[in-house]
N, C-alpha and C positions, 0 to 999 in steps of 0.2 A: 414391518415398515408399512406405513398407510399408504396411498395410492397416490397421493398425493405428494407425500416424500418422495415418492418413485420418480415421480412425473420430473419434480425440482433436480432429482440426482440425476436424472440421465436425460433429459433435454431444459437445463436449467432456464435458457434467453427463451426461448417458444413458452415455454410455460409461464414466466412472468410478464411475457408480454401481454397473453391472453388475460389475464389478471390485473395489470393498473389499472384500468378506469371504474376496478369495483367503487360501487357506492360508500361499503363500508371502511375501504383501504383498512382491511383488516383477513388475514388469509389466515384458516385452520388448518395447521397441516396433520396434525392427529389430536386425536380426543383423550387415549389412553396409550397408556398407563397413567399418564397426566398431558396435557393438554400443551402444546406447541404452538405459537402465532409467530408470522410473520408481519409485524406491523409497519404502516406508514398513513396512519393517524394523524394530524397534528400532533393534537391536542393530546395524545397516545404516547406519542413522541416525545412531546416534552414532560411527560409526565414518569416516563420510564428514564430519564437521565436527569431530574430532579430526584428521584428515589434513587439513584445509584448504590448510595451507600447502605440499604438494606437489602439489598439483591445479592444472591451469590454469582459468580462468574466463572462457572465449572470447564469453558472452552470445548473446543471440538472434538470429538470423540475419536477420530482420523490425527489430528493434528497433536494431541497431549501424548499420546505412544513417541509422536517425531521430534518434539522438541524436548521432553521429559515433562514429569510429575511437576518440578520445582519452577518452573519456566513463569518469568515475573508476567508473563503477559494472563497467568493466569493465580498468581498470587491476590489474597486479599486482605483487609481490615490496614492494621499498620505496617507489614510488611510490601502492600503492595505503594502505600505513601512513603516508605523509605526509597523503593526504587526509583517510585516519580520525581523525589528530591534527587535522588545521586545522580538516575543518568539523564534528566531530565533540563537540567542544568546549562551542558553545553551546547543543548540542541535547539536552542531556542532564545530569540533577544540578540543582545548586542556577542552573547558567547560566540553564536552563531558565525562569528567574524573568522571567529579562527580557524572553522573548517574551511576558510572560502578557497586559500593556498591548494589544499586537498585537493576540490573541489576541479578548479582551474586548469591543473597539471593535469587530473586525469583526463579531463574532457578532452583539452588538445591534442595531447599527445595521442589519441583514441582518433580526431578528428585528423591528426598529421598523416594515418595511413591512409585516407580515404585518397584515391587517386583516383583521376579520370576513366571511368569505364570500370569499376570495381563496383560489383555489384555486394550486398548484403542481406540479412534476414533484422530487419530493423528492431523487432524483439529480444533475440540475441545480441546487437551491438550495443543496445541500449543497458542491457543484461548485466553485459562487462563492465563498462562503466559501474553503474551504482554497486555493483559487488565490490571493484578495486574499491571504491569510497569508504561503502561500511565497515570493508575489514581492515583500511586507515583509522578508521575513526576509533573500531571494539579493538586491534590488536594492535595497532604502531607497523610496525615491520613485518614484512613477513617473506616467506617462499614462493616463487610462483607455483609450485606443486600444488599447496594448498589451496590456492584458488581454484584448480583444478578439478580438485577432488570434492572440494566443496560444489562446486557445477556439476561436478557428475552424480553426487547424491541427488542433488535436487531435481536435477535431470529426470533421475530414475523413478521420483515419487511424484512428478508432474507433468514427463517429456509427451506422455502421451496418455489419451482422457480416460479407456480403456483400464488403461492397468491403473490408475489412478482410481477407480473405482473398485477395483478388486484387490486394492489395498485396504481401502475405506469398510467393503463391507464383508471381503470373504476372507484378509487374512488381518483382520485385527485392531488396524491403522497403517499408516505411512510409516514407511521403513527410518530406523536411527541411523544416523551419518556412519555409523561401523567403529570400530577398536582404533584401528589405526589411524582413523581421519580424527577420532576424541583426544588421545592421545594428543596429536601434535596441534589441535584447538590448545588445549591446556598448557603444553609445551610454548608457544607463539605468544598465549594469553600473561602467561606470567615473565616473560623474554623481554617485555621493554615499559617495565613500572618506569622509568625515569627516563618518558618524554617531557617534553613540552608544547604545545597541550599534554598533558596526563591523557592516555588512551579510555574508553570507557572501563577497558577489565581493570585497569590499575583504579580505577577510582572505585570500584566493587575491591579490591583485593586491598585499601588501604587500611581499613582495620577500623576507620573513624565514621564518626557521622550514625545517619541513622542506624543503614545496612548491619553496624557490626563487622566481627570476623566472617568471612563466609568461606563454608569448605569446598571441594573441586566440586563433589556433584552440583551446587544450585550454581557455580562458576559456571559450569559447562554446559548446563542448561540455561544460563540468560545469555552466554555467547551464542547458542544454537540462535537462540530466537531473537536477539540482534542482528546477527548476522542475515538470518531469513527475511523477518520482519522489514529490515534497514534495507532493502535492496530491490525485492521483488514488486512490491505494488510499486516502487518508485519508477523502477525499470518500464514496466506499464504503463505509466503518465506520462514518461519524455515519448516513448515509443507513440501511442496517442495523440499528443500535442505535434510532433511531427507529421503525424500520418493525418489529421485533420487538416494544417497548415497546408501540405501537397493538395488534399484533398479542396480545397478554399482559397486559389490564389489572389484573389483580392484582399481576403485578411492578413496572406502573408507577407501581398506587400505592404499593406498597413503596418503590420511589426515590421517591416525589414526599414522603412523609412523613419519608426521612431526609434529603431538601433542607432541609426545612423546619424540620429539628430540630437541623442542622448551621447552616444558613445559609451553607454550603459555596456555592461555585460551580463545584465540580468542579477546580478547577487541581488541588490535590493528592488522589491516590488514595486515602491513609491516609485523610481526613478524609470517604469516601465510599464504603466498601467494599463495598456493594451495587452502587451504580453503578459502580465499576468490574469487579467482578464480574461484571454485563450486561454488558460491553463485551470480558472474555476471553469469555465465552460468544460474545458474537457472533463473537468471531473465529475460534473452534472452530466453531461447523454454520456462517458462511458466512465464511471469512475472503474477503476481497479477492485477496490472491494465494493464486492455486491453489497456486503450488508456488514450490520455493527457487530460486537459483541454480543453473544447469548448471553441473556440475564434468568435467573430461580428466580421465581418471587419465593422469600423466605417466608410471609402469612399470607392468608385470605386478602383480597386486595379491591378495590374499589378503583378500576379504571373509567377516567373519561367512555358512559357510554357501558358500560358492563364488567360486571366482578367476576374475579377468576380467584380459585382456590392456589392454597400455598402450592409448591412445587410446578406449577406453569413456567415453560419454558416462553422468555419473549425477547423476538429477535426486531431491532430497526432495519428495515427494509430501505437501504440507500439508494438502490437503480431506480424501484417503484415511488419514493418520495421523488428522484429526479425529472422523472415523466411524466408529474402532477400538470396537466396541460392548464390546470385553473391555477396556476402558481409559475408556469413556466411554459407561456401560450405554444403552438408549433414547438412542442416538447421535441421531435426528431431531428429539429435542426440547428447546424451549427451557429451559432448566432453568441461571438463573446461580447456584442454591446449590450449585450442584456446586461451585464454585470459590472459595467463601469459608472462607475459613482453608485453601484444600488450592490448589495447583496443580501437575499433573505435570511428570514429568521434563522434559527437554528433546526425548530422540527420540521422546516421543507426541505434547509440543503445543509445534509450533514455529510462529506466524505471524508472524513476522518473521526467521524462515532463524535461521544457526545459523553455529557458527566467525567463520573470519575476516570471513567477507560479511555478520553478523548485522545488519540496519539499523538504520543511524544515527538516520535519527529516530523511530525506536519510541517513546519517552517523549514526543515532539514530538506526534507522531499517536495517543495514548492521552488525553494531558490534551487538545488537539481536541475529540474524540470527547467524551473527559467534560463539555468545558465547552460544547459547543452541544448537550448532550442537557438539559445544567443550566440552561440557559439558558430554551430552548424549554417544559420541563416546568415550571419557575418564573414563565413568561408568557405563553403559549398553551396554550389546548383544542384542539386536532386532530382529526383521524382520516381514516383512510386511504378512499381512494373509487375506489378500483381494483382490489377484489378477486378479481377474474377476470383479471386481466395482469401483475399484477403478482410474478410468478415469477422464478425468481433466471438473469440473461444473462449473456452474457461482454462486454462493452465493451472491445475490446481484450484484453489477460490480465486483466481485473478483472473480479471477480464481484459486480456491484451487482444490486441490484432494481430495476433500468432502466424497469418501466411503473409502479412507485408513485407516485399522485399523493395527495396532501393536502389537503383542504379546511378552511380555520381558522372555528372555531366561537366562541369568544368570546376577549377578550383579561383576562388575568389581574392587569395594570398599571393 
């Protein structure tokens, strides 16, 4: 590992802080055996998510142990276009509709416990939430055991940064959910083909369309990485957009007064353009994923600026595009009018990657975010009680506000 890997792995926000205002917004993090960047280039940028589709997409070296070999987030050529078609579908547009039920139920019913003087760890309640959602959305029904166990694996491979690093490089990768937490994925997974909505695993387990027949293991590696994928950055956004809101009570009475005049719930963005305004805000100074997907170049290549031989690893640099202060002036403050009526190109503000790998459920995890910040600001008084900890950590690759805690002051219902 070069030194500069080191530097990224084990003090990842110091390091890249020190790092944005390079000239060249181009970081080497090793030379050999082939050659690694970190980019946020423009012009870099758009050029590596216009090539998408000659690039290979080999994923995380930590992360392809945890969710398997078969895991579509690292599938390619037309197997990875058949996924974007199957689960791609519901997650996005007017399908979108039909999660909103989901959606709605869990938020309140999550916000029905908050009572006066109940304190919380707002990353964890945020947590609960988008996990009940995704594993509505990939399983249909399920046990509450399972959600359980499924928290206590992830738990285990990100509760704390430490062992999370001695997963990554002294025992191999991040640990698999285990036998019996797979087992009863698969068991759940195939338990409720005949909803309505169709769950995601029932629309993989139909037999038609692109996908084909698919047998348990890629089953149970695209539920892994559903499940994971669908939940944790998201968790991280509502968690954020709230703790900036406490953090800026002038912008939150700005959203609280266009709730009020909307009578919006946030599902859709149009009908709440301040609130979601906060929400690309939050995801420019903290998005959740630090950075895009790793891309091979598959030949010799001609980038904007300098040629890199085949096998170069090149990663879009999301936090460092966000803190471009010639693109996004007083880059450290919170500021959602920047974003109303205006948002940049694609190679300054990408938080959900870019080309072929752009995520699926970005609309999924945008109305989220909108609809438990609509929620919470329409029925609790808050405020945060951890002002001295609560600094922004990496949970695995997700950048939440890991020590914000909350204390609820009055109920608004």
């Amino acid at each position: 590992m070069s030194w500069p890997e080191l530097r990224l792995a084990v003090r990842p926000l110091p390091f890249l802080e020190s790092t944005v205002d390079s000239a060249t917004r181009v970081l080497e993090l090793r030379r050999r055996p082939a050659p690694k960047l970190l980019v946020w280039h423009p012009e870099m940028v758009d050029w590596i998510f216009r090539s998408d589709q000659t690039m290979r997409h080999p994923g995380g070296r930590s992360l392809v142990p945890m969710f398997g070999a078969r895991s579509p987030l690292w599938a390619e050529g037309s197997r990875h276009a058949a996924y974007r078609q199957v689960l791609g579908t519901p997650l996005r547009g007017r399908r979108l509709a039909d999660q909103h039920d989901i959606i709605a139920t869990t938020v309140h019913a999550a916000i029905d416990a908050l009572r006066p003087g109940t304190e919380i760890g707002l990353m964890a309640w945020t947590r609960a939430i988008t996990l009940r959602v995704i594993a509505r959305i990939v399983l249909g029904r399920f046990d509450e055991d399972l959600l359980d166990a499924i928290t206590a694996w992830i738990d285990k491979a990100f509760g704390a940064r430490h062992r999370t690093l001695a997963y990554r490089y002294l025992l191999g990768g991040l640990p698999r959910p285990g036998a019996e937490l797979d087992q009863e994925l698969m068991r759940t997974a195939k338990a409720h083909t005949d909803l309505y909505p169709p769950t995601l695993a029932a629309r993989m387990l139909s037999g038609d369309g692109p996908l084909g027949a698919i047998d348990d293991a890629e089953l149970h590696d695209a539920v892994v990485s559903m499940i994971f994928a669908g939940h944790e950055t998201t968790a991280a956004g509502a968690a954020w957009t709230l703790y900036w809101l406490d953090r800026n009570l002038p912008i939150q009475r700005e959203v609280r007064a266009e709730l009020e005049a909307t009578g919006a719930d946030g599902a859709e963005a149009g009908e709440v353009p301040l609130l979601q305004a906060t929400v690309l805000e939050m995801l420019r100074l903290t998005p959740p994923a630090m950075s895009a997907e790793h891309r091979v170049l598959t030949e010799d290549s001609d980038l904007p600026g300098r040629t890199l031989p085949a096998g170069t690893m090149v990663t879009p640099a999301i936090y460092l595009a966000h803190h471009n202060a010639e693109v996004f002036p007083s880059p450290r403050r919170f500021d959602p009018h920047r974003f109303l009526g205006n948002r940049p190109p694609l190679q300054y503000y990408f938080p959900f990657g870019g080309g072929t790998r752009y995520c699926l459920g970005s609309q999924l995890a945008q109305t989220e975010i909108r609809m438990i910040t609509a929620a919470v600001l329409r029925r609790r008084i808050w405020r945060c009680v951890s002002p001295n900890t609560d600094v922004p950590r990496l949970r695995g690759q997700v950048l939440a506000p890991a020590g914000a805690r909350m204390r609820v002051l009055s109920c608004l219902d």
